[in-house]
C-alpha positions as CSV (number, residue, x, y, z in Angstrom):
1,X,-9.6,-12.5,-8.8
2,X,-13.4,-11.6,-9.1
3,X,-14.6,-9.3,-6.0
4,X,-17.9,-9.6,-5.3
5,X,-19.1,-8.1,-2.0
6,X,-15.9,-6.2,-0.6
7,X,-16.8,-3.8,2.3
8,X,-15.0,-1.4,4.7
9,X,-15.4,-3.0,7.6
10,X,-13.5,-0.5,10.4
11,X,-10.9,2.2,11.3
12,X,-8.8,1.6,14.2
13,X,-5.8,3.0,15.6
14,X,-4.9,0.1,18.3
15,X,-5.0,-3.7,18.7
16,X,-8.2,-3.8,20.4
17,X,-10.4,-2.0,17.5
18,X,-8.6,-4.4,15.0
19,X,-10.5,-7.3,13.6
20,X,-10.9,-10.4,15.1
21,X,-11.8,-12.6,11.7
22,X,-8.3,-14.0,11.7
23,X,-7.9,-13.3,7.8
24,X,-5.0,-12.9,6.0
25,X,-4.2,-9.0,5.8
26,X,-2.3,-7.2,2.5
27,X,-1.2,-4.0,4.3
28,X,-0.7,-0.7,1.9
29,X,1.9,1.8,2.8
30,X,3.2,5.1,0.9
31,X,3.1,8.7,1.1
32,X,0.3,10.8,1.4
33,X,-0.5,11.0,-2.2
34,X,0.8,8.3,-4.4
35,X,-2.5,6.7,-4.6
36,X,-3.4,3.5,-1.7
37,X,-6.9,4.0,-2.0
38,X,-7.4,4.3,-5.8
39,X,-5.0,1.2,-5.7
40,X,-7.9,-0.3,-3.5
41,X,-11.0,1.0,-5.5
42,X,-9.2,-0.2,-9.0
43,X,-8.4,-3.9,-7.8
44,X,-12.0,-4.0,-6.8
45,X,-13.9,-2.6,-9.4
46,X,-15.4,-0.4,-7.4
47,X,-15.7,3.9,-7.5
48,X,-15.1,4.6,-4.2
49,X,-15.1,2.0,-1.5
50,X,-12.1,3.5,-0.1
51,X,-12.3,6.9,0.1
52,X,-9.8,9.3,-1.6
53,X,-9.0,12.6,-1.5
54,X,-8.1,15.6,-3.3
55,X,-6.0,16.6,-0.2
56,X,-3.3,14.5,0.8
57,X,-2.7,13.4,4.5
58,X,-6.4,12.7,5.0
59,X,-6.3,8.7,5.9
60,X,-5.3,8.9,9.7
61,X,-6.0,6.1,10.8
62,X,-5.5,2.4,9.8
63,X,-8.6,1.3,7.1
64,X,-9.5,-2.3,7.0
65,X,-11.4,-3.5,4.0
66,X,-13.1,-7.0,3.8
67,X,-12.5,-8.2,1.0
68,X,-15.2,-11.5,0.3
69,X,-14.6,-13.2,3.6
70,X,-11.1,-14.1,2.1
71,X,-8.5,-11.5,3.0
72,X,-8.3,-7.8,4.1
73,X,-6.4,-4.7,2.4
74,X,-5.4,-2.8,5.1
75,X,-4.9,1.0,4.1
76,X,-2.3,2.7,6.4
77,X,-1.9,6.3,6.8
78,X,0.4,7.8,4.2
79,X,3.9,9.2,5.0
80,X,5.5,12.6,4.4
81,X,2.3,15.3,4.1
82,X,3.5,18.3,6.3
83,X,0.3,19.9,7.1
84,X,0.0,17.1,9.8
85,X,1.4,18.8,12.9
86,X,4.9,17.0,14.5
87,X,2.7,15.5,17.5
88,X,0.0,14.2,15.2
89,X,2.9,12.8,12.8
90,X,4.3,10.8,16.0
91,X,0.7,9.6,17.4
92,X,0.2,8.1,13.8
93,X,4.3,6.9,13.1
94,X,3.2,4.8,16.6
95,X,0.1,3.0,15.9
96,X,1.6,2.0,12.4
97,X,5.0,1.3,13.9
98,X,2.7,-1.4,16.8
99,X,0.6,-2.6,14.1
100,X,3.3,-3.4,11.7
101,X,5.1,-5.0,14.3
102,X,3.0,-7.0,16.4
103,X,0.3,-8.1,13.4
104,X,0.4,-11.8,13.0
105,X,-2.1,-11.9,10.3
106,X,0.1,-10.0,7.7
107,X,0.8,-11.5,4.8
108,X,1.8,-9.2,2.2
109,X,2.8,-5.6,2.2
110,X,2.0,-3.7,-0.6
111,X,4.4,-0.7,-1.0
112,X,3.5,1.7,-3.6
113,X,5.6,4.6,-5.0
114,X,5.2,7.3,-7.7
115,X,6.4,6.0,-10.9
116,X,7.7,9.6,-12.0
117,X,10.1,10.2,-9.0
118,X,12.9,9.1,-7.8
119,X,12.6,8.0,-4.6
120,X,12.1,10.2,-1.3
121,X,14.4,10.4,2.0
122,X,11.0,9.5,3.2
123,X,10.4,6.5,0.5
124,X,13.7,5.1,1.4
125,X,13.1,5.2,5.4
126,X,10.1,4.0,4.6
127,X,11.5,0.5,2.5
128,X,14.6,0.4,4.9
129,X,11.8,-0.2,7.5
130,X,9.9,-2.6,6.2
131,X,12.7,-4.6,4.8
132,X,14.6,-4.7,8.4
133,X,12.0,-3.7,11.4
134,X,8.5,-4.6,10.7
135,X,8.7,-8.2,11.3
136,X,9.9,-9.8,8.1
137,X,7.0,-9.7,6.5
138,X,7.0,-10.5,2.6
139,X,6.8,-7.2,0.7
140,X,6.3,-6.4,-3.2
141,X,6.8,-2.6,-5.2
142,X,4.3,-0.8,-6.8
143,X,5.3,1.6,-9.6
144,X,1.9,3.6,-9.4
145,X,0.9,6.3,-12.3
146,X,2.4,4.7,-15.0
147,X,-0.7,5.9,-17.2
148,X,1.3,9.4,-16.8
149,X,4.7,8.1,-19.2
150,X,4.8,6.9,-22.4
151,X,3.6,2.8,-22.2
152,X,6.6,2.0,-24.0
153,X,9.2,3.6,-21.3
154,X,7.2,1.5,-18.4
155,X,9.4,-1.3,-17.6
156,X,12.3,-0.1,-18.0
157,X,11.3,2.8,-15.4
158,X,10.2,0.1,-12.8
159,X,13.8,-1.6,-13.5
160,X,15.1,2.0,-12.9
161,X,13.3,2.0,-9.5
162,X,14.0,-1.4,-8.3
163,X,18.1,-0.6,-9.3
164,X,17.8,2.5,-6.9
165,X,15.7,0.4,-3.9
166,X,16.1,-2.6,-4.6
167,X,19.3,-3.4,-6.4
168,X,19.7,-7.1,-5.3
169,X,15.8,-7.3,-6.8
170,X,14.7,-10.1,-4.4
171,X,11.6,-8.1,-4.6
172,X,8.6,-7.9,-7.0
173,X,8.6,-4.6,-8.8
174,X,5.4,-4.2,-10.7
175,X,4.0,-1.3,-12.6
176,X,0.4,-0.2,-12.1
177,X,-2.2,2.6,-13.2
178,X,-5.4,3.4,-11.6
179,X,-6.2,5.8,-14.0
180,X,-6.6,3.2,-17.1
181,X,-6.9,0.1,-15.0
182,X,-3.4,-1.3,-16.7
183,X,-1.8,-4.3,-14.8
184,X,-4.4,-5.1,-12.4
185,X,-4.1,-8.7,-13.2
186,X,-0.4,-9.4,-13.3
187,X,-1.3,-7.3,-9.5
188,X,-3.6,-9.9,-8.1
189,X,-1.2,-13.1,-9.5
190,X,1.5,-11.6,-7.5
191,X,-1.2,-11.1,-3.8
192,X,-2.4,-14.6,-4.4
193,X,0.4,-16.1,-3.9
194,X,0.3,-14.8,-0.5
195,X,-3.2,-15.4,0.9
């Protein structure tokens, strides 16, 4: 897909601030630091549409991002950063939890992980969720960092991960790099089948 005019369009944090376009919406959920927005910025072509960080945790609120009229990616605060106080942790698990749940425009969720790491207590939750509580939305893996292992150990890491998550692999596993820009297109075959 070739984005031309993708702009952030608004941060909200209940159903009333969300958009009212009616456009299909590819949500993006992970912890703090495994890389949503540079996911964003990469698929788009662009620097820094969505804005990232050198401090994790800073995304708290949910980022909507038009992208040409056609669909949204929805950044969603990321997961597991402990400098976040415990009320501030709850306010944000709730408006993610009502989003996620009561969204009818979702069509994808995008859930990205660290290709280096096994996954978290916090990872897991975080899958378990979405597989069983968010609504049955349609979901796909993202192996993210893979520009920091050897290219030739790639896919048979991502088969690693899906074994751990996902071992009945009735879900997309795919491995991506923001860094180099690798596997952007084999990305965007997989989101168009959903909008």
């Amino acid at each position: 897909m070739i984005v031309k005019n993708p702009q952030f369009e608004i941060s909200a944090v209940n159903p009333k601030q969300y958009p009212k376009s009616g456009l299909p919406e590819i949500v993006l959920v992970g912890k703090s630091n495994v890389g949503k927005s540079s996911f964003i910025n990469t698929m788009i072509n662009r620097k820094s549409l969505a804005r990232t960080s050198s401090e994790p945790g800073k995304t708290r609120q949910i980022n909507f991002y038009n992208i040409d009229n056609i669909f949204y990616f929805v950044d969603l605060p990321g997961y597991g950063y402990s400098k976040m106080s415990k009320q501030e942790q709850i306010k944000v698990g709730n408006f993610v939890e009502q989003y996620l749940q009561t969204r009818n425009q979702i069509s994808l969720i995008i859930f990205l992980i660290d290709i280096r790491h096994d996954p978290t207590e916090n990872d897991r939750q975080m899958y378990d969720y979405i597989i069983n509580k968010s609504g049955n939305h349609p979901c796909i893996i993202i192996a993210n960092k893979s520009d920091k292992m050897a290219p030739t150990k790639v896919n048979a890491r991502v088969l690693e991960l899906q074994n751990i998550l996902n071992p009945l692999k009735d879900i997309s596993f795919l491995p991506f790099s923001a860094e180099k820009k690798n596997y952007c297109e084999d990305v965007w075959k997989e989101i168009e089948k959903y909008l």
